[in-house]
N, C-alpha and C positions, 0 to 999 in steps of 0.2 A: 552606751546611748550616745548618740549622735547631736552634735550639738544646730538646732533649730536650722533650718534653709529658709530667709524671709526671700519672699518675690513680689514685685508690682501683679496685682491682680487684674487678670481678663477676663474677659465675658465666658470664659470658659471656665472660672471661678465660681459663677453665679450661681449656682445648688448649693456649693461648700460658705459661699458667703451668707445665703440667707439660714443655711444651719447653723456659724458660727455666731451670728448677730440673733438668733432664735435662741439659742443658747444663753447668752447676754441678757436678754428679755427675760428669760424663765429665772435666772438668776439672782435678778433683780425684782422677782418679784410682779413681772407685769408681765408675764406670757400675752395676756388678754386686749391689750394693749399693742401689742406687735404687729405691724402690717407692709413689712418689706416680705419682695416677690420677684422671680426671677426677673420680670418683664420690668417694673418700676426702679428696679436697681440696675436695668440693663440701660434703660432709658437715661436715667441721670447720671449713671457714670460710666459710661460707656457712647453714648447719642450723640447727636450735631453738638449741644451744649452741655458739656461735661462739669458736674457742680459739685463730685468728689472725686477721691483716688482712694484708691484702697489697697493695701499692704496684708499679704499672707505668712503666716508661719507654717510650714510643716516639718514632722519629725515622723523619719520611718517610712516617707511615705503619706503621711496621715497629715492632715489639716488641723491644725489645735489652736490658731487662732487667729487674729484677725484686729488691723487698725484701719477706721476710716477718717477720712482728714481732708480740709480745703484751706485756700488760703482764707484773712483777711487783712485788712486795714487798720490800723491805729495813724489817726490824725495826732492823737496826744505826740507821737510817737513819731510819728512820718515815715512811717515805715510798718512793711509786710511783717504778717505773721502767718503760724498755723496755727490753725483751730482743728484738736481734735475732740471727734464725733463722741468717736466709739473707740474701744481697746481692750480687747475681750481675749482669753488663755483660758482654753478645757480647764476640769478642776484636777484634772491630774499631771497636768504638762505645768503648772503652775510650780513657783520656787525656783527655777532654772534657767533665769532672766530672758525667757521667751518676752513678757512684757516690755521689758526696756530694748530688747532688739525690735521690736517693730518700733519704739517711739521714735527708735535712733536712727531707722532706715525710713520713715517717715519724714525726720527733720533734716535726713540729708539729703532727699529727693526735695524738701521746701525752698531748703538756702539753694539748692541748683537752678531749679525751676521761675521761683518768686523770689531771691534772696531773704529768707524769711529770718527775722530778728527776734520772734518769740516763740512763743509755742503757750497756747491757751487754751482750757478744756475745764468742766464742769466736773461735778462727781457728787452724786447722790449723796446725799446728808447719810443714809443711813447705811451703806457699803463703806463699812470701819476700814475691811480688809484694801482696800484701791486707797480710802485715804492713808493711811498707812506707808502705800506702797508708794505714791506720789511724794509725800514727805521724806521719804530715803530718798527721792531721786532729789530735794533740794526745791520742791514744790511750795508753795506760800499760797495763803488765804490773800484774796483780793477786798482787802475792807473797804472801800470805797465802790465798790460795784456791787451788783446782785443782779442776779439774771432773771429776766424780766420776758413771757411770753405771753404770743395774741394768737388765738386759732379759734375755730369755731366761726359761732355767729358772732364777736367781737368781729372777727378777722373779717367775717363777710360782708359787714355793718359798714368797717374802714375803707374795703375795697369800695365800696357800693356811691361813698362820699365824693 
């Protein structure tokens, strides 16, 4: 077995990516919930205004998984980071450090691009097996933060102000 080929992903990605992050969705439990689509994924990361990048894994040939990621800001901090999205591995390509190769070809397209000084990402309270895996890599609970969302009629209420 061949060990994983990650590549920056193109639009010529866009089928394998929304199967990869469809994937991801079902996994977690929220298939129903999922509404990325060739064209909205072409749009934002790919378009005049590019608002992610996206890192592929394949073995054999085959697509098995899949990091999305952008930069941001920390004022604490003064200084760029990444924030990743998503970081999704088939369940059978899994164990074989596909995950930590896309984090790591993700963090070193950051520090190139934005010199990026962190690397920040969320992980669903009840996906034991990601928390897990982020703790091997040296990952830490943020106790003084909690991730905080506005969408909906909130969001539309805020815009409308």
């Amino acid at each position: 077995m061949n060990r994983p080929a990650i590549r920056q992903a193109t639009a010529e990605d866009l089928p394998s990516m929304v199967r990869l992050l469809g994937g991801l969705a079902e996994a977690l439990g929220d298939a129903s919930a999922f509404a990325a689509d060739v064209a909205r994924l072409k749009r934002f990361g790919f378009g005049d205004t590019r608002v992610y990048h996206a890192r592929i894994a394949a073995e054999d040939g085959e697509d098995i998984g899949i990091v999305v990621y952008f930069p941001e800001f920390s004022t604490w901090r003064c200084a760029s980071g990444l924030y990743v999205q998503d970081l999704y591995v088939e369940g059978a390509a899994r164990g074989r450090g596909t995950g930590r190769a896309l984090l790591a070809s993700a963090l070193r397209h950051a520090r190139e691009a934005w010199d990026a000084a962190y690397l920040r990402l969320a992980v669903h309270v009840l996906n034991r097996d990601a928390l897990d895996f982020y703790r091997v890599l040296g990952f830490t609970a943020d106790p003084d933060n909690r991730v905080m969302l506005l969408d909906g009629d909130g969001l539309q209420r805020l815009a409308g102000q």
